[in-house]
Structures are given as structure tokens and as C-alpha cells.
C-alpha positions in Angstrom: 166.0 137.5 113.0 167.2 134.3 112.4 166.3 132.4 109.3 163.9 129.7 110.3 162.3 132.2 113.3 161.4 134.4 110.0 159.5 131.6 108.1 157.8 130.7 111.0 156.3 134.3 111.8 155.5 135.0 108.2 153.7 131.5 108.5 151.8 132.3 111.6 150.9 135.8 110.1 149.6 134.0 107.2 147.3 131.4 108.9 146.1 134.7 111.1 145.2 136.2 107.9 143.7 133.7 105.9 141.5 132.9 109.2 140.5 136.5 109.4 139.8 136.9 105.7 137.7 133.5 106.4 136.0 134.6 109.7 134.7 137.9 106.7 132.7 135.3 105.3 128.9 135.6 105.7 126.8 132.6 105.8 123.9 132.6 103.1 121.3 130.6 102.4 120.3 129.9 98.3 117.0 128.8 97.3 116.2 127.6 94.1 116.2 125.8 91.0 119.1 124.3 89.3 119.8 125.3 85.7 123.3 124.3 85.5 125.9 121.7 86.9 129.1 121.7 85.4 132.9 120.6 87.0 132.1 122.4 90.2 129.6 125.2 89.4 126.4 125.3 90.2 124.0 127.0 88.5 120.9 128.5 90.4 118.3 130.5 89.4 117.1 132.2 92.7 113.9 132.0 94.3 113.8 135.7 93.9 115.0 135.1 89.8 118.0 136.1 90.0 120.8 133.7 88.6 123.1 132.5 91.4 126.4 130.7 90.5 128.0 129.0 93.8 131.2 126.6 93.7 130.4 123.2 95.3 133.9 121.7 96.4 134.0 118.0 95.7 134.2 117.5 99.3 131.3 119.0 99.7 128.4 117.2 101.1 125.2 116.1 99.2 121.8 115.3 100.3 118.6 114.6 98.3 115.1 114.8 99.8 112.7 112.4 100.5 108.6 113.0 102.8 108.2 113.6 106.1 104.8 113.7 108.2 103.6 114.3 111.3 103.0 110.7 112.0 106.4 110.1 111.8 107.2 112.3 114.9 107.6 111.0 118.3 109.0 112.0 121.5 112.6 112.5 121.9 113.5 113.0 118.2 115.6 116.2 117.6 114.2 118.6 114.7 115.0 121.8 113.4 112.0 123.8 113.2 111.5 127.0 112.0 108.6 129.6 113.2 106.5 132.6 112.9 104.6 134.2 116.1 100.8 135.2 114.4 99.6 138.5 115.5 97.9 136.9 118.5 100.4 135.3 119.8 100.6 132.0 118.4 103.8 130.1 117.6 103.4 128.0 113.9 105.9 125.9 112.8 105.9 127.1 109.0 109.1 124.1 108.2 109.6 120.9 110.1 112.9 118.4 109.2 114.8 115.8 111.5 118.1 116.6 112.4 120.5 114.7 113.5 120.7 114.1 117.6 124.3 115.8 118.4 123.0 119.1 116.4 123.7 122.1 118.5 120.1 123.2 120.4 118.8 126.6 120.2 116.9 129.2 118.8 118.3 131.4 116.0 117.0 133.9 113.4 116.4 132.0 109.9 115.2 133.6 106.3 112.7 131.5 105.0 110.0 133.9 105.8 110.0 137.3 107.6 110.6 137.7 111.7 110.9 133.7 111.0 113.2 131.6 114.2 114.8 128.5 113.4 114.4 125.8 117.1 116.9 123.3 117.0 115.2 120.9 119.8 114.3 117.8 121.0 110.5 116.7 121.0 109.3 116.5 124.5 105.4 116.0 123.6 102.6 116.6 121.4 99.1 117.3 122.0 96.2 117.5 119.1 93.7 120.5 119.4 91.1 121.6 117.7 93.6 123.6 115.0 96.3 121.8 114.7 98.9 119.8 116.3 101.0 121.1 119.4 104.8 120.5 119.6 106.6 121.3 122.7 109.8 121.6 122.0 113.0 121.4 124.6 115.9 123.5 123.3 117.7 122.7 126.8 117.6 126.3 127.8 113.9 126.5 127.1 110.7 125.4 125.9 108.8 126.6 122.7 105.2 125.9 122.0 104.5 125.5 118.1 101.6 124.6 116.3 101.3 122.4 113.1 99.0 123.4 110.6 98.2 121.9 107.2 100.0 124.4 105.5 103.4 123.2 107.7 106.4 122.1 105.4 108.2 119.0 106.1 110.9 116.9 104.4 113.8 114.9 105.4 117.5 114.9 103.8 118.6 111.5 103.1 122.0 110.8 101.7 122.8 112.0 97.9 126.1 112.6 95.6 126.9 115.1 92.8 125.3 113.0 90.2 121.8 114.4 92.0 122.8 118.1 90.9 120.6 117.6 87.7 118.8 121.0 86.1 115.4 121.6 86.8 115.8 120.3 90.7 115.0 122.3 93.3 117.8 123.1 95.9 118.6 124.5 98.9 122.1 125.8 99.4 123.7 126.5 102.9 126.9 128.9 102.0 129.4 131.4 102.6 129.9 134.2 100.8 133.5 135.8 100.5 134.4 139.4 100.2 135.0 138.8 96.7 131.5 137.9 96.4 132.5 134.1 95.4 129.7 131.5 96.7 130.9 128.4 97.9 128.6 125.9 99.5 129.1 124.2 102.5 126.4 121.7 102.3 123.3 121.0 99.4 120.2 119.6 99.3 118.3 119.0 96.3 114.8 117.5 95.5 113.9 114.1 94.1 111.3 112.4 92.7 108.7 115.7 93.1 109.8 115.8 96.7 111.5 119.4 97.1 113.8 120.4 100.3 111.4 123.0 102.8 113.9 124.9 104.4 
């Protein structure tokens, strides 16, 4: 084979492979509280204790965390949402955040508590009852039903840098995790001024 034809399929057989060892990843989420912060480790000790070290690339995004309430929600507003159906039935939102508008919609399985569904949806109404507050929410391919209770988490990520990575925060890390068991975030949120991330 000539020459330059040679460099060009061992290049293409690379990129394949580095997109498959890539596409091995599996997406994690890390919950917890920050011990440690140092060039671009991060030190986390779990929400189940365990200690958690994940590499935050300085191109990595940062977000801190600031309150959220139901009287801030209004029609039209996209949120992410997570659920739990009750044994009768019921839908409750367990964790309510905005999101921003050109999110993809959708429903999706999320680990912040057992059988728990993340809804990525727009707002489409809200009705008080007797328990709680009723969103409907409009995922485009559907509608979901969930009640807000007082026991509901919300929060809103705001804009943050690196210099927010302090020990003792509270964070939330949305990551991949390699083959070679190597955590790299992809985004982090972490708490400020008493006001931790929900998700």
C-alpha cells in the first residue's frame, strides 16, 4: 500500500478505536461532599462514604447553586424533574431544577432514589389541591402529572468557576467512567452559601 494511503488507514483505525473505547464509557452520577481540590482532582467523599476521586478537565464546566420555589414556576418554563409513582398511584416530584429551553425532552431513568424517572418538560399548567401542588408537564411525546409536596427539592445552577471547588461543599458530579475506572466529569455543581445542588 502506498505510503500516505497507510497513514491514513492506521489514522482512521485509530479515531474508530478511540471512539469505541470512548462509546465503553458509562455515565455516572457522584454525590457528595468535597474534601479535596487540587490541580485537577477532585476529591469526594460519596454520599454512600466512600471516597471518590474524579478528574475535572479545565474545560470542564462549573456551576454553583442558588434557591428555587414553587412561586417561581410558571407556564412554559422547561424543568427537569425527577419522580417516584407512590404505591397508589400517585406521581411526586421528589427534585425540581430549571433547565435550559433547547434541553432534549423526555423521560429517562435517574438514581437519586429507587424506581425514580427523570421528565425533561415544559410546564404546561399547575393546579393547587388539597395536598400539594399539580404540575402537568409536556415532554412533547406525552404528558406527566406530578405532585409537589413540601418535602420536594428544588434548586437552580447558576454560573460558577473552579475557584468554587472549596472542601466541605456539597457537589453533584455528572460523569463518565472509563474502563480503567478513571472518573472524569463532564459537568459540576456545587453548593453555596448553605444552598446545596438536589439532583
Amino acid at each position: 500500500m502506498h505510503p500516505i494511503r497507510l497513514l491514513a488507514a492506521a489514522a482512521a483505525m485509530a479515531a474508530v478505536s478511540s471512539s469505541a473505547a470512548f462509546s465503553q464509557d458509562t455515565r455516572i452520577n457522584v454525590r457528595g461532599v468535597i474534601t479535596a481540590f487540587e490541580g485537577t482532582t477532585l476529591s469526594v467523599k460519596s454520599s454512600t462514604g466512600d471516597a471518590i476521586a474524579v478528574d475535572v478537565p479545565e474545560a470542564t464546566g462549573v456551576a454553583t447553586t442558588k434557591p428555587f420555589a414553587l412561586a417561581d414556576i410558571t407556564p412554559g418554563m422547561a424543568l427537569g424533574v425527577t419522580t417516584i409513582k407512590r404505591a397508589d398511584g400517585t406521581v411526586v416530584a421528589i427534585d425540581i431544577r430549571p433547565i435550559p429551553p433547547a434541553a432534549p425532552q423526555g423521560l429517562s431513568a435517574w438514581d437519586l432514589a429507587p424506581d425514580a424517572v427523570m421528565t425533561n418538560a415544559v410546564v404546561e399548567g399547575t393546579l393547587a389541591s388539597t395536598v400539594g401542588q399539580e404540575l402537568t408537564l409536556n415532554y412533547k411525546t406525552g404528558t406527566v402529572k406530578a405532585l409537589v409536596v413540601p418535602e420536594t427539592a428544588m434548586s437552580q445552577a447558576v454560573p460558577g468557576d473552579r475557584r468554587d471547588l472549596k472542601p466541605g461543599e456539597t457537589v453533584f458530579v455528572f460523569a463518565r467512567k472509563g474502563s480503567d475506572g478513571k472518573i472524569t466529569a463532564n459537568r459540576v455543581q456545587v453548593s453555596k452559601d448553605g444552598v446545596k445542588p438536589t439532583q
